[in-house]
Structure formats: C-alpha cells, structure tokens
C-alpha positions in Angstrom: 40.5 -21.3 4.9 37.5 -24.2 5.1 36.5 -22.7 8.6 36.1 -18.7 6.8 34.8 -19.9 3.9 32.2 -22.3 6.3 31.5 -18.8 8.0 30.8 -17.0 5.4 28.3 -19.8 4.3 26.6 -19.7 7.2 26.1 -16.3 7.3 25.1 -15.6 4.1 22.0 -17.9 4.9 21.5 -16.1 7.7 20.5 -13.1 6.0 18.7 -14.8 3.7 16.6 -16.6 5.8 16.4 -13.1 7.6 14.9 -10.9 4.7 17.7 -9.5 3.8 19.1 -8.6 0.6 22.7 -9.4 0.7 23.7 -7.0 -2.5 21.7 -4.1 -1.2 22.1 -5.1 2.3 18.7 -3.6 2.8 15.7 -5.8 4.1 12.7 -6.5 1.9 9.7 -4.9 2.7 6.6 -7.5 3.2 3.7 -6.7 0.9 0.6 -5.8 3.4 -2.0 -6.2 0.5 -2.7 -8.0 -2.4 -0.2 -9.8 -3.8 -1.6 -13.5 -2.4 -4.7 -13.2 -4.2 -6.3 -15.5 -7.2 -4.5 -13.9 -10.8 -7.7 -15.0 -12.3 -10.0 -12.6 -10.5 -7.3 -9.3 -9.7 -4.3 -8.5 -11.0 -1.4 -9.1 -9.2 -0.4 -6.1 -7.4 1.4 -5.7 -3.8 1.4 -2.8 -1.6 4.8 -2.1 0.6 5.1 0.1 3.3 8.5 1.6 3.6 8.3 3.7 6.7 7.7 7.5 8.8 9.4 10.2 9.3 8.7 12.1 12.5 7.2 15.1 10.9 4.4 12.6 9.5 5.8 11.9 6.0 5.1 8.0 5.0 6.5 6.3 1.9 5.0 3.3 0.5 5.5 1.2 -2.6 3.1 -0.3 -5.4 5.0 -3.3 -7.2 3.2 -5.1 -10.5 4.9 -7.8 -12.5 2.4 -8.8 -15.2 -0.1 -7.4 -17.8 -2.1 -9.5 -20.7 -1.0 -6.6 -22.9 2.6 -6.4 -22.7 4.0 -9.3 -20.6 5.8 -9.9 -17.4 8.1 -6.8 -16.2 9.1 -5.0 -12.6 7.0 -1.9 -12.0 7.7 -0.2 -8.5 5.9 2.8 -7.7 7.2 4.9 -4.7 5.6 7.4 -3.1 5.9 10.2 0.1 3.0 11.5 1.3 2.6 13.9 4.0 0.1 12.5 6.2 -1.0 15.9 8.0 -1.9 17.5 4.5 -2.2 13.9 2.5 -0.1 16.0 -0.2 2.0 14.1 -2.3 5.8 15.2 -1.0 7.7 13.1 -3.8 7.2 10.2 -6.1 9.1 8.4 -8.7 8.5 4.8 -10.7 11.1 1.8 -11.7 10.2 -0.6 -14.4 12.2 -3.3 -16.5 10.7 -5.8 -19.1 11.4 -9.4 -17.6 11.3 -12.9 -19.7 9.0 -14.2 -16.4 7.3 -12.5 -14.0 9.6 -11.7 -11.0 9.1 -12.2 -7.7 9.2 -8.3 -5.6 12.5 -10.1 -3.7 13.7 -10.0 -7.6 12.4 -6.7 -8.1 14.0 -5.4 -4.6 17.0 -7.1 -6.0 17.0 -5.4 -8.6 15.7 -1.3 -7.4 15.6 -1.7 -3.5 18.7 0.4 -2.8 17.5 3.0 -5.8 14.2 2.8 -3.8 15.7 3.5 -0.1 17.9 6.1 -1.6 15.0 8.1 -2.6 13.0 7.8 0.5 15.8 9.0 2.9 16.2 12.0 0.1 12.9 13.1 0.7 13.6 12.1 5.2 12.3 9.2 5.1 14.4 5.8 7.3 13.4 2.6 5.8 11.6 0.9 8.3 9.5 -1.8 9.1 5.6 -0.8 9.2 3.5 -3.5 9.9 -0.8 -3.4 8.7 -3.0 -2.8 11.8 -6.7 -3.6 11.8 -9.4 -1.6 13.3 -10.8 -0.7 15.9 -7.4 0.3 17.2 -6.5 0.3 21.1 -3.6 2.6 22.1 -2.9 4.2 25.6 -4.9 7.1 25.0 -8.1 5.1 23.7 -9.5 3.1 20.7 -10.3 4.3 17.4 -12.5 2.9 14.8 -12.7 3.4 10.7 -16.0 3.7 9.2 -16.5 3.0 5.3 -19.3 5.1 4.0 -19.9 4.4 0.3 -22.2 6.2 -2.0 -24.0 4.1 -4.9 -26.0 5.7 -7.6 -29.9 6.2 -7.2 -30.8 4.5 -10.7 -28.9 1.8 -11.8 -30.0 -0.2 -15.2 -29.6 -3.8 -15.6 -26.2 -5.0 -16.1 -25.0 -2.1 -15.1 -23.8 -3.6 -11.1 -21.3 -5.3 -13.1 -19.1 -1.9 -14.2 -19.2 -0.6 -10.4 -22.4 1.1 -8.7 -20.4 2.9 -6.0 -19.7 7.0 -7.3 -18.2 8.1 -4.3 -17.2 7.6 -0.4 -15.9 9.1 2.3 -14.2 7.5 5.5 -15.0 8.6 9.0 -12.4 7.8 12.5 -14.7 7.7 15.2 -13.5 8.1 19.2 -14.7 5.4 21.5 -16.6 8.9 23.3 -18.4 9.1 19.9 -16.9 11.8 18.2 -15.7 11.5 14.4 -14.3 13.0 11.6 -14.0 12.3 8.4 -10.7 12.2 6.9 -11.2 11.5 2.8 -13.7 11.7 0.3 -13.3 10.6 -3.2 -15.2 10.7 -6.3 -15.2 7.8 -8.9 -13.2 9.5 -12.1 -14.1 6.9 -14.7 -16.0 7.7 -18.0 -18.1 4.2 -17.5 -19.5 2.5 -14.2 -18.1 3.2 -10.6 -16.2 1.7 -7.9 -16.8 -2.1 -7.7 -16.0 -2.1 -4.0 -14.1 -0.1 -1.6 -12.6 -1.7 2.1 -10.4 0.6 4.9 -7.4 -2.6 4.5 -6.3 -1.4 7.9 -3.5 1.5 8.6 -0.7 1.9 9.6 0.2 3.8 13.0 3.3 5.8 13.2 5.8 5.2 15.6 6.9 9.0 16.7 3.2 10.6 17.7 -0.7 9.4 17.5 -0.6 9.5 13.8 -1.8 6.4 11.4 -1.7 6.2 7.7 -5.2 4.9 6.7 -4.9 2.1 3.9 -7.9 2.4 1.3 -8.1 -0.5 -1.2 -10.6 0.5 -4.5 -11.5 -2.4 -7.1 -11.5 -1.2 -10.2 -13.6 -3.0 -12.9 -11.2 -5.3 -15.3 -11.2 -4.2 -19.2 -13.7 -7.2 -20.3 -14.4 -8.2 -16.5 -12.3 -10.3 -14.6 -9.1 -10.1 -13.3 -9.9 -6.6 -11.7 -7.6 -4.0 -10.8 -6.5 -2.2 -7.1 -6.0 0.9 -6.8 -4.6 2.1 -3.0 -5.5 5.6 -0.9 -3.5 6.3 1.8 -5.2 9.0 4.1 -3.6 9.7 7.6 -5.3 10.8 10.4 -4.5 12.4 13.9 -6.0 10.0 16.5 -6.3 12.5 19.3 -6.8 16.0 17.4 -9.9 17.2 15.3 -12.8 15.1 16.8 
C-alpha cells in the first residue's frame, strides 16, 4: 500500500510539473501574448492558441481576470476561425465572478475541458501552437510581415493621446518581392484611433504552408492608463496569391 500510494505521488507531480491538468487531463495552453505585462499600464489579458485543423480552421482563446468596474472573475473567449476565408466558424465565452483574480491554470481548471469540447465540435484537436516571429524561413522560402498603419492628416493637440492611427493594413511579402496584403481594418471608435498596432508574430500550421497572423491593437484606457488589447487573427497562404 505505501509503495502505490508513493506512486501515485510521484506521478501526480509529474503531470503537474508537466502542464497538465490532472481533473481535465488536458494540458494548459501557454499564453503567447500579454499576460506578463505591467497591470498599471494594460489590462491583463492573455492570448491562447489552441490548435489547426487540416482544412485551415484555428481556435484560439482570450482569458481576462480583472476589471476596476466589477472585480476579479474568469472570462474565456474561444474562437474558430477559418483561416482561408478569416470567417468566424464558431465562438462561445465562459465567465465566473471570483473573490481574487485567478490564475488561467485556475480558469483551465475550471472550463478547460468545456473549452476542448467545443473546439473538437467545431474539428478542431487541441494542440500545442507555439508564436513564431517574422521573417519566417521554411523549405520553400522566407516570408516577411509588413505593418502599414494609417494616422490622420490633422491631428489637434492632445489629441495623440486618444490614438492617431484610423486604419492599417498588413502586407506578406516573398523573399522574390512579391506581396499581398492579407487585412485591412478601420478604427470603429466614436473618439481617437488606434494607439498602436504590432504583427505579435503568427502562428504556422502544421498540415500545409498556412500561418495564422497574430495582430495586437492597443486600445486607449477609459481615463488613460491601463490600456486595453484587442487581437486580429488573419491567416495567410505562404506560397499562393503573391
């Protein structure tokens, strides 16, 4: 009886130590933006990805756990997007009210087998997706992400600090020089603009020479500081359309 129960010990904090989630037996996904950042200037908020399918579909999820307004809580947002059409397959949302603001282990804890269940419903496999950076070398070449932001002609004073940046698009460009541009979005606000836009990196797909193309928008705070991300995922064909 000591050696099994010894066993078991062990191997429980083996999967821990191992990422995985011993009630769900799922593993937790690793957040590829935002969460590590300072609370006082951006609101906490992670990005996950979740994984492909091979007909293009990737799911990813948002996870808050805090707002000055209304306390700590679990928010998951999960999404499927079809990265050929960037068409929204499926989404859904889980949220709880928590005395402190969970960690997203809690939160996986908590939702993570709700959350693969609804993935594989919609064909996608849980899987681990890992952030690339550009300019990306494969076998068939390199690719490279452009940014190209738009910022209003006539700005007053003071008015930098709402977001001067109205719209952008972003390019892939071929190592031979050819490009296309694969988004274009137009700030939607009543007030201000975009207070900065980056290409976080993107995520390649492991069945064809597809990658899903992280965006990462600031969006100004209510009274300033701590400002608000908001992701785009946009996928792009690395050897088709140039």
């Amino acid at each position: 009886m000591y050696m099994n129960t010894k066993r078991l010990a062990v191997f429980g904090a083996v999967l821990l130590l191992s990422g995985w989630n011993i009630a769900g037996a799922q593993p937790v996904p690793t957040d590829a933006w935002g969460m590590d950042v300072d609370r006082w200037s951006y609101v906490s908020h992670g990005f996950y990805p979740l994984g492909w399918s091979p007909d293009g579909r990737f799911a990813y999820a948002t996870f808050r756990n805090f707002d000055d307004a209304t306390g700590p809580f679990i928010q998951i947002d999960v999404v499927v997007q079809n990265m050929i059409t960037d068409g929204v397959v499926a989404e859904t949302s889980f949220y709880e009210s928590r005395p402190q603001p969970p960690s997203f282990e809690e939160a996986w804890e908590a939702y993570g087998a709700e959350v693969v269940a609804f993935i594989e419903g919609n064909g996608v496999d849980l899987a681990s997706a890992r952030l690339q950076e550009f300019p990306y070398r494969w076998a068939s070449g390199v690719a490279e992400a452009e940014l190209r932001p738009e910022e209003y002609e006539e700005i007053l004073p003071g008015e930098e600090d709402f977001g001067v940046i109205g719209a952008y698009e972003v390019w892939v460009r071929r190592e031979s020089g050819a490009e296309k541009r694969i988004t274009r979005a137009e700030w939607d606000g009543s007030v201000g603009g975009f207070l900065e836009v980056k290409v976080g990196g993107h995520f390649p797909s492991p069945y064809e020479a597809r990658t899903a193309v992280l965006i990462v928008e600031t969006i100004r705070g209510w009274e300033g500081p701590p400002h608000n991300f908001r992701y785009r995922v946009s996928g792009a064909h690395l050897e088709r359309g140039f």
